[in-house]
N, CA, C and O atoms as CSV, one atom per row, in Angstrom:
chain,resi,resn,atom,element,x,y,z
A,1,UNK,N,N,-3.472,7.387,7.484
A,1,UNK,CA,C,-4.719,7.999,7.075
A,1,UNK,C,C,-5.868,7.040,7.383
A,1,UNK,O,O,-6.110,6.068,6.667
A,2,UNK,N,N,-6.660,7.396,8.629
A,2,UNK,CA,C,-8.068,6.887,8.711
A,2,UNK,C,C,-9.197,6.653,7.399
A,2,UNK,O,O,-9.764,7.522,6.737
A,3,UNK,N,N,-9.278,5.442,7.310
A,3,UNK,CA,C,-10.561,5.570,5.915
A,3,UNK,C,C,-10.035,4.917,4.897
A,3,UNK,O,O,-10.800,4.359,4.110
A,4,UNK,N,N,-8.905,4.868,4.744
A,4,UNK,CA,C,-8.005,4.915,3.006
A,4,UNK,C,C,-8.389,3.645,2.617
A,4,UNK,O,O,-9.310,3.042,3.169
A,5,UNK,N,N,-7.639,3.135,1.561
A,5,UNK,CA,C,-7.653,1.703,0.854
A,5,UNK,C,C,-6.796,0.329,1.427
A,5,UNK,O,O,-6.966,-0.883,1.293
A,6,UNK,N,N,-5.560,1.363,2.291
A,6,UNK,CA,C,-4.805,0.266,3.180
A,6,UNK,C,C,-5.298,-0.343,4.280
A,6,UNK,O,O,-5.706,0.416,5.159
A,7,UNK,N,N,-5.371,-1.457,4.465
A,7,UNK,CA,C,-5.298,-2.441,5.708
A,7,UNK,C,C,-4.989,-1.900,6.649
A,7,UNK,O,O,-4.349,-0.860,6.496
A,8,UNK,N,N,-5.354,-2.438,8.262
A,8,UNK,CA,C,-4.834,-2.184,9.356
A,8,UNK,C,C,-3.292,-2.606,9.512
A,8,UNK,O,O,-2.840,-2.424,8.381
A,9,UNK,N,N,-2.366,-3.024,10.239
A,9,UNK,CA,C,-1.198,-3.785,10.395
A,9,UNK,C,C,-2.079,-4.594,11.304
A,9,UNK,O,O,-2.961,-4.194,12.064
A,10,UNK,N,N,-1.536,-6.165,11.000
A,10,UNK,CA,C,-1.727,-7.383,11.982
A,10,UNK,C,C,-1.279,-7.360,12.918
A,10,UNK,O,O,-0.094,-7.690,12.861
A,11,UNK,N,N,-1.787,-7.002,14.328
A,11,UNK,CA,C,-1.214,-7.677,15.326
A,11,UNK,C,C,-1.439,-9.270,16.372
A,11,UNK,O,O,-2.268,-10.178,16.437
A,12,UNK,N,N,-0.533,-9.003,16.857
A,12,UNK,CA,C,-0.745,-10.325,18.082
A,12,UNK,C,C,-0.543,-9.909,19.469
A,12,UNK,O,O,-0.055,-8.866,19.904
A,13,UNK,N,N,-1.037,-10.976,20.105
A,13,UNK,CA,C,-1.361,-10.577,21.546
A,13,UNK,C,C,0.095,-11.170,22.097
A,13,UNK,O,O,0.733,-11.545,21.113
A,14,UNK,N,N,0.926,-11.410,23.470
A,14,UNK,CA,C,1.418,-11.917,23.651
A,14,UNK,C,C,1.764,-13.471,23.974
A,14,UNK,O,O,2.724,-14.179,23.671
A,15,UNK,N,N,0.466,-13.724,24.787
A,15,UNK,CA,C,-0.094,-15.305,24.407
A,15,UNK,C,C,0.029,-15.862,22.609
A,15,UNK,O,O,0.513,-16.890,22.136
A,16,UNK,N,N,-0.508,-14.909,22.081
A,16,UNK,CA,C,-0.616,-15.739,20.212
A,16,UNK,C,C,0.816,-15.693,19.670
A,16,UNK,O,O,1.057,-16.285,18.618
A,17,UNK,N,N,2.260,-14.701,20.638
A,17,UNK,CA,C,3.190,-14.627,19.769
A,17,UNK,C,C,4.192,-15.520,20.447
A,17,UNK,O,O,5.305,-15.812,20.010
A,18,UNK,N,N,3.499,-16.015,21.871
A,18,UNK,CA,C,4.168,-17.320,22.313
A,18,UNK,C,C,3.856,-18.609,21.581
A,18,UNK,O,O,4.670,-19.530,21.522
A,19,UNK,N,N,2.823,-18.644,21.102
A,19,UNK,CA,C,2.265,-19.752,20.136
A,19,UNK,C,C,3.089,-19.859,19.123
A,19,UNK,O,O,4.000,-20.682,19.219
A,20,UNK,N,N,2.980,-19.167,18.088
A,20,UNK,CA,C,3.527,-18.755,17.474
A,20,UNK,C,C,5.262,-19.308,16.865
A,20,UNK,O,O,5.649,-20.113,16.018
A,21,UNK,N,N,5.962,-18.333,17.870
A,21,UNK,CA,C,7.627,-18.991,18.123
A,21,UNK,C,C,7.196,-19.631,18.906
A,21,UNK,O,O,7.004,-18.547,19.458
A,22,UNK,N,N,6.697,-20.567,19.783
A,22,UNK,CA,C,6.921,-21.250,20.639
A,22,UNK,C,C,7.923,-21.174,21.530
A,22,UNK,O,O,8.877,-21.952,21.538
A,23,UNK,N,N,7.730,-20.075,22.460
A,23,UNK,CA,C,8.379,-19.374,23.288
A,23,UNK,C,C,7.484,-19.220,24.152
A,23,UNK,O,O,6.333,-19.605,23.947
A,24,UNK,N,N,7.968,-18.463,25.585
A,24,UNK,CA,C,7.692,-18.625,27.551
A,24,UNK,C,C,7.249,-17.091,27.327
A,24,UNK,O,O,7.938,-16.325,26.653
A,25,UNK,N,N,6.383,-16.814,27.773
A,25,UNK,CA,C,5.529,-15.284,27.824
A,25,UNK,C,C,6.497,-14.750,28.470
A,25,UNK,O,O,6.574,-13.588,28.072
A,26,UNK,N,N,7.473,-15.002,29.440
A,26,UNK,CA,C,8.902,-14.691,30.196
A,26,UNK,C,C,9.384,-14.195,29.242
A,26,UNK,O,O,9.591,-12.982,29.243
A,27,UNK,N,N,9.701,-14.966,28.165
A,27,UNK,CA,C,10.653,-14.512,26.916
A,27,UNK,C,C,10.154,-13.743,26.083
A,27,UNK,O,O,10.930,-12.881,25.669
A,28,UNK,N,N,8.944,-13.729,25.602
A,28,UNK,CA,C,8.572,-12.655,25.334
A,28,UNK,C,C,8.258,-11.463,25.847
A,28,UNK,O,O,8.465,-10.518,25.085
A,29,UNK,N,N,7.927,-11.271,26.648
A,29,UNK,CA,C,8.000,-9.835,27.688
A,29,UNK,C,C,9.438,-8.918,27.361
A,29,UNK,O,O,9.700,-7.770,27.002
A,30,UNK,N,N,10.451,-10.606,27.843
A,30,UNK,CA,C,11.789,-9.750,27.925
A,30,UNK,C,C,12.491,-9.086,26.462
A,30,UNK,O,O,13.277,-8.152,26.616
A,31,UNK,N,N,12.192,-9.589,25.007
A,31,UNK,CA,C,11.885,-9.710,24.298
A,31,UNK,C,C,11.496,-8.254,23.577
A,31,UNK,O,O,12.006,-7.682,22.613
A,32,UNK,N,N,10.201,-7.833,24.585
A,32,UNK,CA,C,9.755,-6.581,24.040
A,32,UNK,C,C,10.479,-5.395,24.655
A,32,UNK,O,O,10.609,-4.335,24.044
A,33,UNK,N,N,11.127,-5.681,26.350
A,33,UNK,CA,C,11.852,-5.161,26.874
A,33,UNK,C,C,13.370,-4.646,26.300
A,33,UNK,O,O,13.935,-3.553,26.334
A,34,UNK,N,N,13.675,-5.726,25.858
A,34,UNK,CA,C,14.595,-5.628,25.619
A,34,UNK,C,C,14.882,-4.643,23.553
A,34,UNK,O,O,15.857,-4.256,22.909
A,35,UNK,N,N,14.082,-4.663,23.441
A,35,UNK,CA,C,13.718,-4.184,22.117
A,35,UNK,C,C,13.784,-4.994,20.904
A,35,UNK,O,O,13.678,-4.427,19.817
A,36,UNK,N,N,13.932,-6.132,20.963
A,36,UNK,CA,C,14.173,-7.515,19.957
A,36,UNK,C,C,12.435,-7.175,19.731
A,36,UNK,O,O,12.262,-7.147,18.512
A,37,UNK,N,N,11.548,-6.997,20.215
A,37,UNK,CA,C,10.025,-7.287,19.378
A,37,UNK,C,C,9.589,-5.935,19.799
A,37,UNK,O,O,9.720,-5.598,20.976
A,38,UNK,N,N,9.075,-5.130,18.905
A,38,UNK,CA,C,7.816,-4.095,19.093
A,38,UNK,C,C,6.610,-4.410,19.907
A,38,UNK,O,O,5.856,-5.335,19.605
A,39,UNK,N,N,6.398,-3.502,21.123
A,39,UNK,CA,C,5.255,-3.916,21.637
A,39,UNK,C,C,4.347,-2.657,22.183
A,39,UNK,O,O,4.755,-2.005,23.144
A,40,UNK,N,N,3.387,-2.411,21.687
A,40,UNK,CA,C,2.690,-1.099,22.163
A,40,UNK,C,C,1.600,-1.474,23.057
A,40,UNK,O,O,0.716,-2.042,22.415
A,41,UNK,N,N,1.322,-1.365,24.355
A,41,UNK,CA,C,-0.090,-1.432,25.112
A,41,UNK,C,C,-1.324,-0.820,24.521
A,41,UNK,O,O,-1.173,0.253,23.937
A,42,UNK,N,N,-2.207,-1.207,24.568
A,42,UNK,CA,C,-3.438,-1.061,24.112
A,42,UNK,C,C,-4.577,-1.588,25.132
A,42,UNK,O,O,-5.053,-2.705,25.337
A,43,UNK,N,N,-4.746,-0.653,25.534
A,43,UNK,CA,C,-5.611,-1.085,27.016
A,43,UNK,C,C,-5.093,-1.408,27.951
A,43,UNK,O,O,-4.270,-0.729,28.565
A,44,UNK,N,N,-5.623,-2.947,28.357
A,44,UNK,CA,C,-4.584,-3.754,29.057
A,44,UNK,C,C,-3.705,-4.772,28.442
A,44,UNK,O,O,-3.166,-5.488,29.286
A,45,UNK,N,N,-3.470,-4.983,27.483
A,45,UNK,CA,C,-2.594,-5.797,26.951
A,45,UNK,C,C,-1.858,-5.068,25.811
A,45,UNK,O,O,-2.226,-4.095,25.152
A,46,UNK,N,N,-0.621,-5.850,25.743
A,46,UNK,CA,C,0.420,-5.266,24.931
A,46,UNK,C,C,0.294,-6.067,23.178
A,46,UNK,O,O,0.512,-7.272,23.048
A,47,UNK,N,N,0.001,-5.368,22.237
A,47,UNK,CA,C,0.021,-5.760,20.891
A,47,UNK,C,C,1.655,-5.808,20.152
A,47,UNK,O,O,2.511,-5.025,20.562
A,48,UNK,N,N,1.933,-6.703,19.151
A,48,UNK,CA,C,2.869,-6.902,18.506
A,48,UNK,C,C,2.992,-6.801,17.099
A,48,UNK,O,O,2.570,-7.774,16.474
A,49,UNK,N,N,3.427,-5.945,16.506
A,49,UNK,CA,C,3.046,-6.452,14.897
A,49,UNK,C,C,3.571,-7.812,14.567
A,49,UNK,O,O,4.640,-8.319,14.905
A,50,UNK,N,N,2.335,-8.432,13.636
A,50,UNK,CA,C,2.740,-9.696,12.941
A,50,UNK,C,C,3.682,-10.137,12.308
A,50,UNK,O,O,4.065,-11.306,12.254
A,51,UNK,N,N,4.272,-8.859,11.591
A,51,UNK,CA,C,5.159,-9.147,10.816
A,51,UNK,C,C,6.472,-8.884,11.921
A,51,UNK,O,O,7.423,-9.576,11.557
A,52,UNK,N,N,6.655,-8.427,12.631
A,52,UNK,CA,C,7.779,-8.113,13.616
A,52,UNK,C,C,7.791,-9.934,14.286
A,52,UNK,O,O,8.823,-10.279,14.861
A,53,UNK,N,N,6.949,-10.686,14.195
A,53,UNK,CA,C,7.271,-12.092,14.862
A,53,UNK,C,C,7.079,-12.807,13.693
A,53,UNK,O,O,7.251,-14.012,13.872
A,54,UNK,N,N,6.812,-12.529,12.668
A,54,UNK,CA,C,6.920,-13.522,12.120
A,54,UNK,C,C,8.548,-13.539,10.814
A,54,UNK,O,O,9.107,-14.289,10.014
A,55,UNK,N,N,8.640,-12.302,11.326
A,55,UNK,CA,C,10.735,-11.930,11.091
A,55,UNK,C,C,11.748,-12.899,11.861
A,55,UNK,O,O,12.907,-13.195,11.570
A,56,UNK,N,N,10.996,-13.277,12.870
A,56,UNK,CA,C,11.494,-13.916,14.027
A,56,UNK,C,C,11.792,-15.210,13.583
A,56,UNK,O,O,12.862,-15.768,13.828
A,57,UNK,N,N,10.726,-15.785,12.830
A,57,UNK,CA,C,10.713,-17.256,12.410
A,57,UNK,C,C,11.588,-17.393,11.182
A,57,UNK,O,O,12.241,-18.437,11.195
A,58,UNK,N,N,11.815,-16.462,9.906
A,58,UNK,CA,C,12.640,-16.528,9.237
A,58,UNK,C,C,14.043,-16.934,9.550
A,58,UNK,O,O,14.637,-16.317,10.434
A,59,UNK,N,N,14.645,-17.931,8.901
A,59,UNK,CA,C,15.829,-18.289,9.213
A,59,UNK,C,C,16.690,-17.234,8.725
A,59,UNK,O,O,16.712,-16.974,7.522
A,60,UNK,N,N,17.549,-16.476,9.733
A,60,UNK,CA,C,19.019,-15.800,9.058
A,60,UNK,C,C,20.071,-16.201,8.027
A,60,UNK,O,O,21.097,-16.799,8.350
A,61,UNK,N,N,19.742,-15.807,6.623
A,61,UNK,CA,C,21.033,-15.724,6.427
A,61,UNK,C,C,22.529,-15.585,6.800
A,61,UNK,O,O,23.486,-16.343,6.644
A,62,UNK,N,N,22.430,-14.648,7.216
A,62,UNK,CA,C,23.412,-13.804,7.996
A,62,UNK,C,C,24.364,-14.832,8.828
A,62,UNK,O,O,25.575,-14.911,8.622
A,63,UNK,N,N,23.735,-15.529,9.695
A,63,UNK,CA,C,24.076,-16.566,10.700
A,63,UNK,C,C,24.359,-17.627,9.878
A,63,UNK,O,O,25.044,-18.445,10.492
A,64,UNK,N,N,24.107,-17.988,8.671
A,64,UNK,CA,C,24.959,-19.336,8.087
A,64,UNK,C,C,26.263,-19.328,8.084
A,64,UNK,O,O,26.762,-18.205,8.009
A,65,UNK,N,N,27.025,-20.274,8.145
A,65,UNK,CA,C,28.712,-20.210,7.872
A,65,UNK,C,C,28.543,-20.059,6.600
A,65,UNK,O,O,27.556,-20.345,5.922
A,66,UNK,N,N,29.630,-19.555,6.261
A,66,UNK,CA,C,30.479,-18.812,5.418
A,66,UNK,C,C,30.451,-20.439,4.028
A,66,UNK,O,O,30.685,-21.628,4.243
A,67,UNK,N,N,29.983,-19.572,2.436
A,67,UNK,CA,C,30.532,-21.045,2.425
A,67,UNK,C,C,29.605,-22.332,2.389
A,67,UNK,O,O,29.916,-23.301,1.696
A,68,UNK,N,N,28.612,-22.311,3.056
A,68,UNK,CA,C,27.457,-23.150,3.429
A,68,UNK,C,C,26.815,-23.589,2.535
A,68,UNK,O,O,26.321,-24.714,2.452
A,69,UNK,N,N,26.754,-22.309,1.431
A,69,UNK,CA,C,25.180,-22.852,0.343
A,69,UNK,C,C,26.040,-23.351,-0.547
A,69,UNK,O,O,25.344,-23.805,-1.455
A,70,UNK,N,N,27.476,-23.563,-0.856
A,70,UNK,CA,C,27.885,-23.651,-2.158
A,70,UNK,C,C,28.224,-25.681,-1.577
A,70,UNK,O,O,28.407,-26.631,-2.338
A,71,UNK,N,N,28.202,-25.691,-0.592
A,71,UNK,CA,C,28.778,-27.462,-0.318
A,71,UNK,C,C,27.442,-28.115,-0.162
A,71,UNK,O,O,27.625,-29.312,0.059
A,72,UNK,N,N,25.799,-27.719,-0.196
A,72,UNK,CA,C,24.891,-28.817,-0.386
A,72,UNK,C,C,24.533,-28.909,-1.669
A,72,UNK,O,O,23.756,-29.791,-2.032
């Protein structure tokens, strides 16, 4: 809804989401290609939501061994 009380969503450019992760605009391209990051064109450049890269930087649970949090 145009107008309302909510915020826009944050985006980033592809340059700011190489900054960012500190990642190769290569990798990000492939990235959006590949469907690992949301990327919609907007003119001439492709936007990212913020929060879709900055998911990126969160460390996985998931990916810890098994086991992990209970031995530090």
């Amino acid at each position: 809804m145009i107008g309302g009380d909510e915020p826009l969503p944050r985006t980033m450019t592809v340059p700011e989401a190489c900054e960012v992760l500190k990642l190769s605009d290569q990798t990000i391209w492939r990235y959006i290609k590949d469907g690992k990051l949301p990327g919609r064109k907007v003119g001439r450049q492709y936007l990212i939501p913020a929060d879709a890269v900055e998911a990126m930087l969160e460390p996985k649970v998931a990916d810890a061994p098994q086991g992990a949090a209970a031995h530090e």
